[in-house]
C-alpha positions as CSV (number, residue, x, y, z in Angstrom):
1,X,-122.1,-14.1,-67.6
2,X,-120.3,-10.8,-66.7
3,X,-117.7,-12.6,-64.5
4,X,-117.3,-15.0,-67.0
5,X,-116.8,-12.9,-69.9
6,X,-114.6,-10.6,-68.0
7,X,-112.3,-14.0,-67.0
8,X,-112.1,-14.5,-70.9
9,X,-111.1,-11.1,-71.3
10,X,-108.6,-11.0,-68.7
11,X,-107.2,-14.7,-69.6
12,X,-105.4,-13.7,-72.7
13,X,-103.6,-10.4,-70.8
14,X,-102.6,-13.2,-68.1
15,X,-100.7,-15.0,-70.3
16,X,-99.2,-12.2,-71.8
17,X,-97.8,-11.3,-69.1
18,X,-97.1,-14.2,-67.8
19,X,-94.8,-14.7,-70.6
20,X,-93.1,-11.5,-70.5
21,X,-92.1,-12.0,-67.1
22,X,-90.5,-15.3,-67.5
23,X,-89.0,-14.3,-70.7
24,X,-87.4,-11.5,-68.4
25,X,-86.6,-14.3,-65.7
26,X,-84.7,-16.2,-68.2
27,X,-83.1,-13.5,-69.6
28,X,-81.6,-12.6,-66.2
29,X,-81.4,-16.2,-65.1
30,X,-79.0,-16.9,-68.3
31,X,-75.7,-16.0,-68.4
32,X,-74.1,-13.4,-70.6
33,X,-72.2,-14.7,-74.0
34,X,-70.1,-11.4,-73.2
35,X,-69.3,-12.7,-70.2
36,X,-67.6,-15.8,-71.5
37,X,-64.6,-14.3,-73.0
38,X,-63.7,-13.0,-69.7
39,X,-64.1,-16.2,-67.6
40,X,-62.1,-18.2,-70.5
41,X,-59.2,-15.4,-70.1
42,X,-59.6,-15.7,-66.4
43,X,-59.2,-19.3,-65.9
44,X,-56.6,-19.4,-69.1
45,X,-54.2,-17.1,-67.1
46,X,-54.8,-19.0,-63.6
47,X,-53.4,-21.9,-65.7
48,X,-50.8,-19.7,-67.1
49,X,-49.4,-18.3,-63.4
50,X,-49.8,-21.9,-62.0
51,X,-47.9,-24.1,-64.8
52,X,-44.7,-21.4,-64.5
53,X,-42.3,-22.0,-62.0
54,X,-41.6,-19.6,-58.9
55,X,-39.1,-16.9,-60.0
56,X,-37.5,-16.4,-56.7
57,X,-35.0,-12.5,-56.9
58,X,-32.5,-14.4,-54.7
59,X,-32.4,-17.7,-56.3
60,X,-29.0,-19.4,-56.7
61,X,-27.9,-19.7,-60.5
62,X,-27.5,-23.2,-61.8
63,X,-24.0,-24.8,-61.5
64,X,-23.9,-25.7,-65.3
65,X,-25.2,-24.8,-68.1
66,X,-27.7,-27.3,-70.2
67,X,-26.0,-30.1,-72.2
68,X,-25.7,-28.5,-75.6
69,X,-26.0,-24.7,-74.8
70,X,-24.0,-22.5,-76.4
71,X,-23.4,-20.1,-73.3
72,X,-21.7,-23.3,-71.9
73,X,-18.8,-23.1,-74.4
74,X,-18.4,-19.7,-73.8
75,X,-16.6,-19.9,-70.4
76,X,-14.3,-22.5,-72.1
77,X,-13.4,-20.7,-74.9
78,X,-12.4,-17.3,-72.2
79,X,-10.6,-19.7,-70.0
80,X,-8.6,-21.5,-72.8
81,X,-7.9,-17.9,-74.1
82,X,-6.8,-17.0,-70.8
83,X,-4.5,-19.6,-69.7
84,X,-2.7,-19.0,-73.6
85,X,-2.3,-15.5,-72.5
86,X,-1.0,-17.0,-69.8
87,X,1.3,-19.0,-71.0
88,X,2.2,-16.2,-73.6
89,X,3.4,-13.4,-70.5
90,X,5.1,-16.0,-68.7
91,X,7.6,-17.5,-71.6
92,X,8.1,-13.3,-72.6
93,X,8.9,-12.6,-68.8
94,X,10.7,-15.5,-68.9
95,X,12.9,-15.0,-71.9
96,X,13.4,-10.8,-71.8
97,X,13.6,-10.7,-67.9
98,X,14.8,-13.5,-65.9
99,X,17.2,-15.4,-68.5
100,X,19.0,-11.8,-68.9
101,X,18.6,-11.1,-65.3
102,X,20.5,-14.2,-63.8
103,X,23.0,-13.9,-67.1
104,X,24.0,-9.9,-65.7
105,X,24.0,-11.0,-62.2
106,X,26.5,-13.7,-62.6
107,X,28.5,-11.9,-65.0
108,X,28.4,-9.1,-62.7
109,X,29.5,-10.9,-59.9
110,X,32.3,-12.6,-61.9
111,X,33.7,-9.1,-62.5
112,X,32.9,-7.8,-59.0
113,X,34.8,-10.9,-57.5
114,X,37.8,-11.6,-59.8
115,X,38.3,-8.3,-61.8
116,X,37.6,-5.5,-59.7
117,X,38.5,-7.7,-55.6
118,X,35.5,-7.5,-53.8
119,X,34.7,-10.2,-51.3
120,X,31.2,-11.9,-51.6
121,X,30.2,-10.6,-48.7
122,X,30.8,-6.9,-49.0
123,X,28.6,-4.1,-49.8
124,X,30.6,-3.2,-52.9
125,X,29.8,-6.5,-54.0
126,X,26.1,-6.7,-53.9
127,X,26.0,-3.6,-55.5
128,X,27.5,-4.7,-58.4
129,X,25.6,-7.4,-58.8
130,X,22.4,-5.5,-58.5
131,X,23.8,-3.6,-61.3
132,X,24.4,-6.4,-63.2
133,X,21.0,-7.7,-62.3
134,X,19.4,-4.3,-64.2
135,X,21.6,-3.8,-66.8
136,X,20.4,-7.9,-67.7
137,X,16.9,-6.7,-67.1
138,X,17.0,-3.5,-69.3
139,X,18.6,-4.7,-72.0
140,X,16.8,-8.5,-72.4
141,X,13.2,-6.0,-72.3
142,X,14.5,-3.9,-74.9
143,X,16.6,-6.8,-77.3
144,X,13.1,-8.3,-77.1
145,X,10.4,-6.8,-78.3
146,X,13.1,-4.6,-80.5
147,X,13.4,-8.4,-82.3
148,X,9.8,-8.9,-81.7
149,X,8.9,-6.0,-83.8
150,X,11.3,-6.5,-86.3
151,X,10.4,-10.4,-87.4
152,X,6.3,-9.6,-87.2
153,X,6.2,-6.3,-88.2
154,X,3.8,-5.5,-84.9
155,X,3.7,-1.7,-85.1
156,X,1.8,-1.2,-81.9
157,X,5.2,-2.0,-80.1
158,X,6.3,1.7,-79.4
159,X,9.9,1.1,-78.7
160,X,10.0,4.2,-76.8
161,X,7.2,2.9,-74.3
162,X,9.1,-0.3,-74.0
163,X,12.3,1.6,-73.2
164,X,10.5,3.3,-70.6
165,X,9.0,0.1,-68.9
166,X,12.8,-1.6,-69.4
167,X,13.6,1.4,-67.2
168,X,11.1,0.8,-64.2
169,X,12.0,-3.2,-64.3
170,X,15.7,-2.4,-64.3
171,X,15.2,0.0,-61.4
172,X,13.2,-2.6,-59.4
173,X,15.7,-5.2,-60.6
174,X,18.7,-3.3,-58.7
175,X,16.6,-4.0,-55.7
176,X,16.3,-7.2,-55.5
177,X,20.5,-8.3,-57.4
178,X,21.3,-6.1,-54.5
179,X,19.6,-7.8,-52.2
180,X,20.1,-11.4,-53.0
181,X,23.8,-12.4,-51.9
182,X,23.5,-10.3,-48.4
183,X,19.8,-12.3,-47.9
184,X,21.2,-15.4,-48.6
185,X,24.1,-15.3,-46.5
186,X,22.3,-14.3,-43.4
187,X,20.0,-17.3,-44.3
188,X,22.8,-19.7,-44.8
189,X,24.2,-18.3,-41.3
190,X,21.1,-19.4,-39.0
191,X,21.9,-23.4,-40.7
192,X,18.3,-23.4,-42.0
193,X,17.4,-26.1,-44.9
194,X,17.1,-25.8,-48.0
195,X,13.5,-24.9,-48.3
196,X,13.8,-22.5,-45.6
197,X,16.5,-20.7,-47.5
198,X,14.5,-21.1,-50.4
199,X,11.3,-19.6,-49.0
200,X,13.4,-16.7,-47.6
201,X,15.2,-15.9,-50.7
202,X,11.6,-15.8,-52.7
203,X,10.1,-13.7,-49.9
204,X,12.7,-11.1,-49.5
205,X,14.2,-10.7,-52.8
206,X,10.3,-10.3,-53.9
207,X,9.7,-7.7,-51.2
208,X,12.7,-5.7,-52.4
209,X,11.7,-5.9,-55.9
210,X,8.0,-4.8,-55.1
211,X,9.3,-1.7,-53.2
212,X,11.6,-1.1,-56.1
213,X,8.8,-0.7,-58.3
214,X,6.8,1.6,-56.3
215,X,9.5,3.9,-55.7
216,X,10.8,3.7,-59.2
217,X,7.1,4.9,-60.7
218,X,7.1,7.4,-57.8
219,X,10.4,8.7,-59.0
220,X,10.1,8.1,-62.7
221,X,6.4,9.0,-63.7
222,X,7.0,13.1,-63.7
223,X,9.6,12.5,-66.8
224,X,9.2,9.3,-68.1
225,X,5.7,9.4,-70.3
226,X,4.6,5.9,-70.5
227,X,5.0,5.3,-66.6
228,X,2.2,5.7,-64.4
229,X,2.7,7.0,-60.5
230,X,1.5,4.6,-58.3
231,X,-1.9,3.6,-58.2
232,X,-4.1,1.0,-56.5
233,X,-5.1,-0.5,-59.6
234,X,-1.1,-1.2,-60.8
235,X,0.0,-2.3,-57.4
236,X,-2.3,-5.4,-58.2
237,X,0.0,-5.8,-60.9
238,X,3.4,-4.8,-59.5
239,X,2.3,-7.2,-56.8
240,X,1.9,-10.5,-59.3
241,X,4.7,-10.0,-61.0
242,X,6.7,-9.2,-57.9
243,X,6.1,-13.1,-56.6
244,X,7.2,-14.7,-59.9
245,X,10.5,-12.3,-59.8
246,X,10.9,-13.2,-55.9
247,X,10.0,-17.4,-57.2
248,X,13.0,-16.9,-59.5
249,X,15.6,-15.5,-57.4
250,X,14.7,-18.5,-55.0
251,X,15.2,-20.9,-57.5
252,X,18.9,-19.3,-58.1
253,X,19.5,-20.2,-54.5
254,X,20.4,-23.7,-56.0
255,X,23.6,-22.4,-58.1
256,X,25.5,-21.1,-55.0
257,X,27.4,-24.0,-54.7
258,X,29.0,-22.7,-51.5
259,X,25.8,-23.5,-49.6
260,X,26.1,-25.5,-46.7
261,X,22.2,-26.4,-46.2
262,X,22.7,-28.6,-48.9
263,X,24.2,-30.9,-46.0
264,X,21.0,-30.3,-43.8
């Protein structure tokens, strides 16, 4: 009776417990609802990393630009800008320096030759024509951005600045009028073509109006305001515009008519 009544007794506390502890099982057993946010977030930015593509620091840039992109018009619009400014320096250099240039060297010569009796092949001669060739240069510069500033009223042309820069061209001009006649006829001596002639005149008559330059803004940029002394960053310059001068004066090879490797 005892043991059975104490069972009773002891039955009830049993289950009790029984139920606390797997209450505490599940509870333990169960996962977390604070817990879920973070694996979501977890496996959401897994995806995230995966889906991107790999951003190499060394990767090569695309060779074009996608079809319809404004940055691919960009590079267009610069380049057609920079072949009109182009254009724009070449028909000025053209029209106030190498049209005067060849008119004072041939008037020069003219004079040098007929008026004043020196023989083509003198000292006195090439001189003179080198003159000529700067007095062409100096004055073309200045008649034309003097015009220029007159017809569109451009008042950032400082006249005085353009003087100055007439000055350096003339004095690299001299250079290369005095060289010309003396290169050509040692050329025209050795019976070399046409071309070779050519290639000759255009490489020394360049070289003497590079030098030209460089010594002129050695001599003139201690007086002369608007004329820099020479620099690494203006022989870049001096150099360009030294080639299409020296292209010219090879090109004027074809008006000596006394040639003779026109017969080679």
């Amino acid at each position: 009776m005892l043991f059975s009544t104490a069972t009773r007794s002891l039955a009830p506390k049993s289950m009790a417990l029984a139920r606390q502890h797997n209450i505490r099982l599940m509870s333990s057993v169960a996962p977390s609802d604070k817990a879920t946010p973070s694996t979501t977030y977890s496996s959401n930015t897994k995806r995230e990393i995966h889906s991107d593509p790999p951003r190499l620091q060394h990767a090569a840039q695309p060779t074009y630009y996608p079809e319809g992109s404004t940055a691919r018009e960009a590079p267009r619009q610069e380049a057609s800008s920079g072949m009109m400014d182009r254009f724009k320096i070449t028909a000025e250099v053209t029209f106030s320096k190498i049209f005067p240039a060849g008119f004072g060297w041939q008037s020069s010569s003219i004079v040098a030759e007929e008026y004043l009796g020196y023989a083509p092949d003198t000292v006195a001669f090439a001189l003179t024509t080198g003159l000529g060739d700067a007095i062409g240069v100096m004055a073309g510069h200045c008649a034309y951005f003097a015009a220029k500033k007159s017809i569109t009223g451009d008042e950032s042309i400082n006249m005085e600045r353009e003087t100055q820069t007439g000055l350096l061209l003339a004095s690299a001009a001299f250079c290369s009028g005095t060289a010309w006649q003396p290169l050509v006829d040692v050329l025209q001596a050795a019976n070399l073509s046409f071309i070779q002639v050519f290639a000759g005149t255009w490489i020394g008559c360049g070289t003497a109006f590079y030098l030209g330059l460089r010594g002129a803004r050695t001599i003139l940029s201690g007086p002369c305001t608007y004329i820099h002394e020479p620099t690494y960053e203006n022989s870049m310059t001096d150099k360009s515009l030294s080639v299409a001068i020296g292209g010219a004066t090879g090109f004027f090879v074809g008006t000596d008519t006394g040639k003779s490797c026109y017969h080679n």
